[in-house]
C-alpha positions as CSV (number, residue, x, y, z in Angstrom):
1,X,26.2,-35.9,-45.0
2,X,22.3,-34.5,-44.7
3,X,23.2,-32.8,-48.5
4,X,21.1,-35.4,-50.6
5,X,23.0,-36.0,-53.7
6,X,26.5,-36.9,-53.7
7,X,28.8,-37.4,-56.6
8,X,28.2,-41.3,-55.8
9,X,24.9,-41.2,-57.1
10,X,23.8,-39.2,-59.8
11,X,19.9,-38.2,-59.9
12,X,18.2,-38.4,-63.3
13,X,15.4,-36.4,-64.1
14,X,13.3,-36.1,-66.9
15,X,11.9,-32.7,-67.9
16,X,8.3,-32.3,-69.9
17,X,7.0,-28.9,-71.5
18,X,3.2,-29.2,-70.5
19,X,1.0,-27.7,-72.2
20,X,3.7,-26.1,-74.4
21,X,4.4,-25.0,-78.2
22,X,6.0,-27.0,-80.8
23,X,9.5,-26.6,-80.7
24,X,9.1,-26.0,-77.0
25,X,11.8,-28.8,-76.0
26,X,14.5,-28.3,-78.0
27,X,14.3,-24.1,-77.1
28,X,14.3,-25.5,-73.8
29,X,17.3,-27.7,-74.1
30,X,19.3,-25.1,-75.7
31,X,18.5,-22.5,-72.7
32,X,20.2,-25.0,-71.1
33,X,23.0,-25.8,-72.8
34,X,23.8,-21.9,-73.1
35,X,23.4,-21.6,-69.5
36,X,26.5,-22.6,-67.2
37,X,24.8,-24.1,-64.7
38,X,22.2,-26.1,-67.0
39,X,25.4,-27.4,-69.4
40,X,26.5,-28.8,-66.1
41,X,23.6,-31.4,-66.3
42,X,24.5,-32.7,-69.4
43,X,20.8,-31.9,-70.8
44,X,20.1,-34.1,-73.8
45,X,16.5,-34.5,-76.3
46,X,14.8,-38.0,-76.0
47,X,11.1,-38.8,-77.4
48,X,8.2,-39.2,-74.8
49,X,6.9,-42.4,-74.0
50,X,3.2,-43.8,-73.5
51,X,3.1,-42.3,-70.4
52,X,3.0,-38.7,-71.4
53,X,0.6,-38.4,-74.1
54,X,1.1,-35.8,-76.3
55,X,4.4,-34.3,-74.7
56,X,6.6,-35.2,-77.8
57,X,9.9,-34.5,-76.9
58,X,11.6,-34.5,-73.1
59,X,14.5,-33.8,-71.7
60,X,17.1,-36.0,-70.1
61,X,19.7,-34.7,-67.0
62,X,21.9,-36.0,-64.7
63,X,22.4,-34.2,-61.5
64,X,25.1,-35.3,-59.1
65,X,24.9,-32.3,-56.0
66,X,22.0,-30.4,-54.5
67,X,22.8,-27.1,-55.5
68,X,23.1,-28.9,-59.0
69,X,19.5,-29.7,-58.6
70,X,18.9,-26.4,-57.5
71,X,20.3,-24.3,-60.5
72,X,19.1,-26.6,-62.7
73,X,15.6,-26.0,-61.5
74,X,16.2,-22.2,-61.9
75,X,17.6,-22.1,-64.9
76,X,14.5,-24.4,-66.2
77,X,12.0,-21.9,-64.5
78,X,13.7,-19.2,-66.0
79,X,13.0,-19.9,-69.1
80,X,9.2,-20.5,-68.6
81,X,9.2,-16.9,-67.1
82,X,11.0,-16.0,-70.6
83,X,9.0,-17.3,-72.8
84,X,5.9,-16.6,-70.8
85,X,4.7,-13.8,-73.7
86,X,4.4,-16.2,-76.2
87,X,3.5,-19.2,-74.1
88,X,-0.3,-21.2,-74.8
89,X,-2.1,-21.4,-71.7
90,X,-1.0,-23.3,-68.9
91,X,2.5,-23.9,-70.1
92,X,4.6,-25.6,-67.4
93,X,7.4,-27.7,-66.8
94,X,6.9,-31.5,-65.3
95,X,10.0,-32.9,-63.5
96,X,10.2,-36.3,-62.9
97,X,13.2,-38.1,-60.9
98,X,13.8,-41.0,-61.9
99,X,14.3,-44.4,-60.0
100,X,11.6,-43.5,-57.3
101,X,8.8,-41.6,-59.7
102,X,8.9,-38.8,-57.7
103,X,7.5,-35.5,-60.0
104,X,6.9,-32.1,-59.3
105,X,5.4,-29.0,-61.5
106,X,6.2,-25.2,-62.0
107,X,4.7,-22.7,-63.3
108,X,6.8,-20.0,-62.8
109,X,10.3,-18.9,-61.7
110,X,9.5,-17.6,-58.1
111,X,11.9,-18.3,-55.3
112,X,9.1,-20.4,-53.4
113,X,8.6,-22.7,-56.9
114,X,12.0,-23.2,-57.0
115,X,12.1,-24.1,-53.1
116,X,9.2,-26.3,-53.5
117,X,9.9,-28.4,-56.5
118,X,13.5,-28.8,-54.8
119,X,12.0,-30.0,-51.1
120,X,10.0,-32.0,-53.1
121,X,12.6,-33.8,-55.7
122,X,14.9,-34.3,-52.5
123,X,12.5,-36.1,-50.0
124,X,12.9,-39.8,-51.3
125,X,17.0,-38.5,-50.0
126,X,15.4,-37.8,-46.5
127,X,13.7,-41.0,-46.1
128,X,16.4,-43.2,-47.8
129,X,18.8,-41.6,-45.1
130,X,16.4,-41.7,-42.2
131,X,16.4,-45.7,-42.9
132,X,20.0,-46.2,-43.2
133,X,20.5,-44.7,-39.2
């Protein structure tokens, strides 16, 4: 095993434009849906909650494999790099996995913010499989 997700259990993340534009969310979630490897997630618009002040809209995903995960977060960072021309300041994405709370931030689409905000959304994984041996 040692791969994190499996198709047994499918993570559920929840993605928030920080920071962002009006209109922000939905352009996000159609990059997504265009994509190949964000359609994969089934990404889908839901309204913020109390929690995220002023966020408005967020997006929903399911993600059932690591490299899922992975492109997902790519294709998500990709589009901050895109619209980084017309962004407000301090535009980023918050990712939050659902279940265990566990949220990360990027800010841009390098390899290393990729990495991290992956090693980061997988450690409650690490430890959950660490206490089962």
């Amino acid at each position: 095993m040692g791969d994190g997700l499996t198709g047994e259990r499918t993570m559920q993340v929840r993605v928030a434009v920080v920071n962002g534009a009006p209109g922000d969310a939905e352009d996000l979630l159609r990059w997504l849906q265009t994509d190949p490897a964000g359609s994969r997630t089934e990404p889908s618009l839901t309204g913020g909650d109390a929690e995220q002040m002023g966020t408005g809209e967020i997006i929903l995903a399911g993600i059932a494999t690591t490299v899922a995960l992975a492109d997902f977060l790519l294709v998500a960072s990709t589009w901050l790099d895109a619209r980084r021309g017309r962004a407000t300041p301090g535009r980023r994405l918050s990712i939050e996995r659902l279940g265990d709370r566990t949220s990360v931030t990027i800010d841009g689409a390098s390899e290393e913010e990729v990495e991290r905000a992956l090693r980061e959304l997988l450690r409650a994984d690490e430890r959950t499989e660490g206490e089962q041996e």
